[in-house]
C-alpha positions in Angstrom: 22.2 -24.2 -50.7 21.2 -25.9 -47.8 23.5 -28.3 -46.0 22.0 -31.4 -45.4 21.7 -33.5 -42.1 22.9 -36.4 -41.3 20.4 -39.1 -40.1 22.0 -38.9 -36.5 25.2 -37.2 -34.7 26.7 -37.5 -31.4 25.8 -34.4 -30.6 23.6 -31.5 -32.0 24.5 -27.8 -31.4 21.3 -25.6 -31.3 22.6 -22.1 -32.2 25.6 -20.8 -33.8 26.8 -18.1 -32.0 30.1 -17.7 -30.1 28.8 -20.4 -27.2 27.7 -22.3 -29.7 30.6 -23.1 -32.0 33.0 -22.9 -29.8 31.5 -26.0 -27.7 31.2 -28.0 -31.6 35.1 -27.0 -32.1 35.7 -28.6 -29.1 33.3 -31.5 -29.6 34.9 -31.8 -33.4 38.3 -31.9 -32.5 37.5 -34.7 -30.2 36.8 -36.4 -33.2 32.5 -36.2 -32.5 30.1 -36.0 -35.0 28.5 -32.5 -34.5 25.9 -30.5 -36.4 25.2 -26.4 -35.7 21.7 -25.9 -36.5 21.9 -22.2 -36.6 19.0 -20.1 -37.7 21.1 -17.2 -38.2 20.0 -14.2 -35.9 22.9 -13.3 -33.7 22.1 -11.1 -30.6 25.1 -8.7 -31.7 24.4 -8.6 -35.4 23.9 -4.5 -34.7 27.6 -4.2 -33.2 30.2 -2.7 -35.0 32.6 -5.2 -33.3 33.1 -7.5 -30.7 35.1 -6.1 -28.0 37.2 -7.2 -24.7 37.6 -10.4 -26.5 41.4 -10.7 -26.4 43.1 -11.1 -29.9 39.6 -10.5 -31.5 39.0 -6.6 -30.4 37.0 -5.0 -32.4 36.2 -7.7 -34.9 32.7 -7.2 -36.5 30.7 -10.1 -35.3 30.0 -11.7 -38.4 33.2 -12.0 -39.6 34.0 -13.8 -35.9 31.3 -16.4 -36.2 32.5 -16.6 -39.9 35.9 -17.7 -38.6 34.6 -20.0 -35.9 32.2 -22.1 -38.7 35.1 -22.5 -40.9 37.1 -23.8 -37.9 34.2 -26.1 -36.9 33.9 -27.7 -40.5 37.6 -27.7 -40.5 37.2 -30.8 -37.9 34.3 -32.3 -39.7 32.1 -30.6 -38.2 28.5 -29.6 -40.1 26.9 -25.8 -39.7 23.8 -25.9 -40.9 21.4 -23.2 -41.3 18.1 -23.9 -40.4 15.8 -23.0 -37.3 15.1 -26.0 -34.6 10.8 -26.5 -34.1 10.3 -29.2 -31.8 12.7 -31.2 -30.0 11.4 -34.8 -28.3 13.4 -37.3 -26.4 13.0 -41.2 -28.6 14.8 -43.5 -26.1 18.4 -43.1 -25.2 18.4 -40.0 -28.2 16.7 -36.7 -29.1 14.5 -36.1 -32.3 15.5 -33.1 -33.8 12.9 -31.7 -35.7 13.2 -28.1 -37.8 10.6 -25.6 -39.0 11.3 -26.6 -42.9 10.6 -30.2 -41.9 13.8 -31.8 -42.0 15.0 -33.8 -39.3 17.9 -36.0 -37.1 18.8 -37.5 -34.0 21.5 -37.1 -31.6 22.8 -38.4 -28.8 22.9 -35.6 -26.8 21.8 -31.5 -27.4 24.2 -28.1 -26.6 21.4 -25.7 -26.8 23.1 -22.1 -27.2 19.9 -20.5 -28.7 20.6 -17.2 -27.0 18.1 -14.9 -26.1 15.7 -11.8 -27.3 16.2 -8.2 -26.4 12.2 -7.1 -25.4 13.4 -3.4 -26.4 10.2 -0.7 -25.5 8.4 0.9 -27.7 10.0 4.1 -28.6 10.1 5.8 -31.5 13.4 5.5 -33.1 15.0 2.9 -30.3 15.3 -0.1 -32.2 17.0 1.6 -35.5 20.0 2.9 -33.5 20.4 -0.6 -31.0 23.8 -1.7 -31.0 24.8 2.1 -32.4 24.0 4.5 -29.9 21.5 3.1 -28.2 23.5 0.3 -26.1 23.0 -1.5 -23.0 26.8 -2.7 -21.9 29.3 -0.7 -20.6 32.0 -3.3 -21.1 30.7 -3.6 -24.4 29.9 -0.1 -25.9 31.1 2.2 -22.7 34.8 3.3 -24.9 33.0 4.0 -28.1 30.3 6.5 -26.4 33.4 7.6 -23.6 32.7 11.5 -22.9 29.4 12.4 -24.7 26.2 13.4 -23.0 24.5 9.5 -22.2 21.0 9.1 -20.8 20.3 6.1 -18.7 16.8 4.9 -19.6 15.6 3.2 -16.7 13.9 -0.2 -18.0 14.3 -2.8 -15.1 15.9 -3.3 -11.6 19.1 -2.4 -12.1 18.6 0.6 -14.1 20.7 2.9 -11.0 23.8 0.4 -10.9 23.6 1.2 -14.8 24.0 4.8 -14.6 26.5 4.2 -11.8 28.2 2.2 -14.0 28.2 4.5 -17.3 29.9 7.2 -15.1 32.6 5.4 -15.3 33.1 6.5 -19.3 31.6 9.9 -19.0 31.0 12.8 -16.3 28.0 13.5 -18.4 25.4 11.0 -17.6 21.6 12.0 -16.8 19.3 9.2 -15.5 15.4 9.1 -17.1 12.7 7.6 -15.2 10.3 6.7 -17.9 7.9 4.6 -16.9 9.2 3.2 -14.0 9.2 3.6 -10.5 11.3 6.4 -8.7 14.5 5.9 -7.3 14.3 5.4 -3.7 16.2 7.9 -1.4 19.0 5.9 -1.5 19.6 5.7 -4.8 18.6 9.5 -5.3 21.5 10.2 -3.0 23.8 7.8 -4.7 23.5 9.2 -8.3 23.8 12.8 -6.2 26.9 11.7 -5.2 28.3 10.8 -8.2 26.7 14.1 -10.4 24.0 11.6 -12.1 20.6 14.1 -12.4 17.5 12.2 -12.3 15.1 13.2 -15.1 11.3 12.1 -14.5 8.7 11.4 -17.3 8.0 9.0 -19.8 10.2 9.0 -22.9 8.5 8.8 -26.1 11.3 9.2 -29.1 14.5 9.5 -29.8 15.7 12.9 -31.7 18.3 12.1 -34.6 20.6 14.8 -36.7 22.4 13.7 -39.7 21.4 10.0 -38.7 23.1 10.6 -35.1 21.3 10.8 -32.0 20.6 14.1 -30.5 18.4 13.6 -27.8 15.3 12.4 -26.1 11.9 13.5 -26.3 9.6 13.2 -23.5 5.8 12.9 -23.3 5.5 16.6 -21.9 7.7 17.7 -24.9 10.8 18.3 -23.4 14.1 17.2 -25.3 17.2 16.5 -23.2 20.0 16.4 -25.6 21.9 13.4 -25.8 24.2 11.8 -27.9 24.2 8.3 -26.6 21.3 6.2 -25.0 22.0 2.7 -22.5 19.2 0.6 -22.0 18.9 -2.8 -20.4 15.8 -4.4 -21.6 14.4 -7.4 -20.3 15.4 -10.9 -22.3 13.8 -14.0 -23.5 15.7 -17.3 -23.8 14.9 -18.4 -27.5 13.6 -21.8 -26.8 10.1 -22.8 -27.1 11.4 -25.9 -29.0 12.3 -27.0 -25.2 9.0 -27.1 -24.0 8.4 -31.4 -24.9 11.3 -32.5 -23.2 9.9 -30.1 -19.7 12.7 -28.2 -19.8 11.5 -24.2 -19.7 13.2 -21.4 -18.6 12.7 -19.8 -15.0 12.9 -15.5 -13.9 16.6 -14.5 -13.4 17.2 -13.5 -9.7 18.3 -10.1 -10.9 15.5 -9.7 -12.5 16.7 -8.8 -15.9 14.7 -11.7 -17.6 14.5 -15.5 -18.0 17.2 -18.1 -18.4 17.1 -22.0 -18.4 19.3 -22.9 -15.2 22.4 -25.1 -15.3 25.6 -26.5 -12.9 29.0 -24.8 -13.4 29.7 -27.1 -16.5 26.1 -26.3 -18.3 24.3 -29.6 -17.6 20.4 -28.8 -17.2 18.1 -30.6 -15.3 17.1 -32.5 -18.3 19.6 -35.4 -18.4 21.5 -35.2 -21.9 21.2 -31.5 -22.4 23.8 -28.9 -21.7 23.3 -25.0 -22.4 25.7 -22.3 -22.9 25.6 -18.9 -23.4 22.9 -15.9 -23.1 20.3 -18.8 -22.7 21.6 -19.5 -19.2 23.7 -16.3 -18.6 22.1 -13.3 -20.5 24.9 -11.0 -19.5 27.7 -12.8 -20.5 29.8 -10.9 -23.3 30.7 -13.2 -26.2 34.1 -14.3 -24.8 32.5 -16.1 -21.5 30.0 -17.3 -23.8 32.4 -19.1 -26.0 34.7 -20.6 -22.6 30.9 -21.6 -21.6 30.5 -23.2 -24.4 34.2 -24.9 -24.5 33.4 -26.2 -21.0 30.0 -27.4 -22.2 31.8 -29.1 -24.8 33.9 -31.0 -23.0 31.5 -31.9 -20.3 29.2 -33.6 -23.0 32.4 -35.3 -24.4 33.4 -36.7 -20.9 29.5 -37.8 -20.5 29.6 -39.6 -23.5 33.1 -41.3 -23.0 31.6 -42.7 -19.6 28.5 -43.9 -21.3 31.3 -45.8 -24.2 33.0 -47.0 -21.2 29.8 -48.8 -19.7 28.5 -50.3 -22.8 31.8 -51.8 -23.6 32.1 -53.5 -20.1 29.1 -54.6 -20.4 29.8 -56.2 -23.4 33.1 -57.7 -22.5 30.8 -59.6 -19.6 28.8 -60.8 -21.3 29.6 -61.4 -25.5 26.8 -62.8 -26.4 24.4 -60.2 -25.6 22.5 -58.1 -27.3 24.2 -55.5 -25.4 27.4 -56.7 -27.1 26.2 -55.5 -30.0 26.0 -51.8 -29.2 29.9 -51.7 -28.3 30.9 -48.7 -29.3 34.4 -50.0 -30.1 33.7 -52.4 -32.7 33.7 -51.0 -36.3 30.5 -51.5 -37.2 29.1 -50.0 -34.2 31.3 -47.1 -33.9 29.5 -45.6 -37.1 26.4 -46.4 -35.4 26.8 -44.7 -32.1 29.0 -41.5 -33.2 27.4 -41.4 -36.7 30.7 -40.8 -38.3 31.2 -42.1 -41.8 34.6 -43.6 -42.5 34.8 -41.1 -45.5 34.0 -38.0 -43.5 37.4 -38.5 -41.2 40.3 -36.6 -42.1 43.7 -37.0 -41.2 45.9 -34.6 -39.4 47.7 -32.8 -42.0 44.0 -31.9 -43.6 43.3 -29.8 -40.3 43.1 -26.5 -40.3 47.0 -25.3 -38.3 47.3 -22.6 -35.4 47.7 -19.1 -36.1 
């Protein structure tokens, strides 16, 4: 079943990945009302597990997001599945519309939508992504330690790859394909560290017994390898931006787009913060969560200083209409936070550490 919305939260969470939930735990235990509109497409789904995540190594992903909606709704927070169309500012809120039509508001938006791998197209690539075809050492360099690994050079920082892979294995070739060569420099550098440069465009990927075996090149040539790092270009997931202006820029590494933020995810939209691959594309899953947890608080604080204003004002002047939008008074509270008396829970119904 579908969850259903509420007409209108304090804050809406677009995307449920680590980034994601982790900033609605944080907003939830702050006692916010929060909503995870997650359409369900993780960028790691392929992974075998999550790694360098401390008390979590190895984890499959989907038994880590698991873990983290249950926490979420543990606080009274919602995790609904569902993928966001259009967003548009109405006033002081956002209208939050989704592709099946349903819709709420929000005082303010954590978009933690995450990004697209643009993987080439090679025969056999996108079956074995996130097996052995990978593209982060600190991710997948210990599982594919010691075996023969072929750099495919896709973007601008394809030689500090294979540099990097070398690390894991003395066995590393680096392949051209389509892009330019290496310049001198970086001929002599892979020298230096036993990295062969292979030139030609690779067309396919051999596999034995459902593992891969090697590459195949246009000429016909097969260089036999056992693992495969690529770093495609990404794509922030976030059309549904595009009516509030808010669209993402190149990266300055060149590995892609991102929507730009300050050190605590605020955009340059007032009332949205971002977290995650969205504004970092090579943050591994546990800096996308503390991005996230920062994000979270930041909105939190932003909010609290907005409550703060409103009631001053109020206290001023009583008998304005301003009065009436105090978020301290009980009628207004539900208003503003869009928490239901019924929905709160008490302390001994929260979930208790580990």
């Amino acid at each position: 079943m579908i969850e259903e919305l509420n007409e209108h939260y304090d804050v809406v969470v677009i995307g449920g990945g680590a980034a994601g939930l982790n900033g609605a735990l944080m907003l939830a235990r702050a006692r916010r009302s929060v909503a995870v509109i997650d359409a369900g497409s993780p960028r790691n789904a392929p992974a075998e597990g999550v790694h360098g995540l401390l008390g979590r190594e190895g984890m499959p992903p989907g038994e880590l997001l698991e873990r983290g909606r249950g926490e979420v709704r543990g606080y009274g927070g919602q995790v609904v599945p569902g993928e966001v169309d259009v967003v548009a500012r109405d006033g002081d809120d956002f209208d939050v519309t989704l592709v099946d039509g349903r819709r709420t508001r929000a005082r303010r938006l954590l978009v933690t939508s995450g990004v697209v791998d643009e993987l080439p197209d090679i025969a056999g690539l996108r079956e074995h992504w996130g097996i052995d075809v990978v593209h982060c050492p600190y991710c997948h360099g210990w599982e594919i330690r010691d075996q023969a690994i072929g750099v495919l050079a896709l973007g601008p920082l394809a030689v500090h790859q294979a540099l990097m892979f070398r690390q894991w294995s003395d066995d590393v070739v680096f392949l051209t394909h389509t892009a330019p060569p290496p310049t001198v420099e970086d001929v002599e550098r892979l020298a230096a560290r036993g990295i062969p440069v292979v030139n030609g465009e690779v067309v396919g990927l051999e596999v034995d017994d459902g593992r891969l075996s090697g590459v195949r090149l246009r000429d016909g040539r097969v260089i036999a390898r056992s693992a495969v790092a690529a770093a495609p270009r990404t794509t922030v997931r976030g059309a549904f931006l595009d009516g509030l202006g808010l669209r993402p820029v190149e990266h300055p590494a060149g590995v892609g787009n991102f929507i730009p933020s300050d050190a605590g995810g605020g955009s340059d939209v007032p009332g949205v913060w971002v977290a995650g691959n969205i504004t970092e594309p090579m943050s591994q899953v546990g800096a996308s969560a503390a991005a996230g947890a920062m994000a979270g608080a930041q909105i939190n604080a932003d909010l609290i200083n907005e409550e703060v204003r409103l009631a001053v004002e109020a206290a001023r002047d009583p008998f304005s209409a301003k009065a009436a939008r105090d978020p301290f008074t009980a009628d207004a509270e539900s208003i503003v936070s869009g928490r239901a008396a019924s929905a709160r829970r008490t302390v001994s119904e929260r979930p208790q550490r580990e």
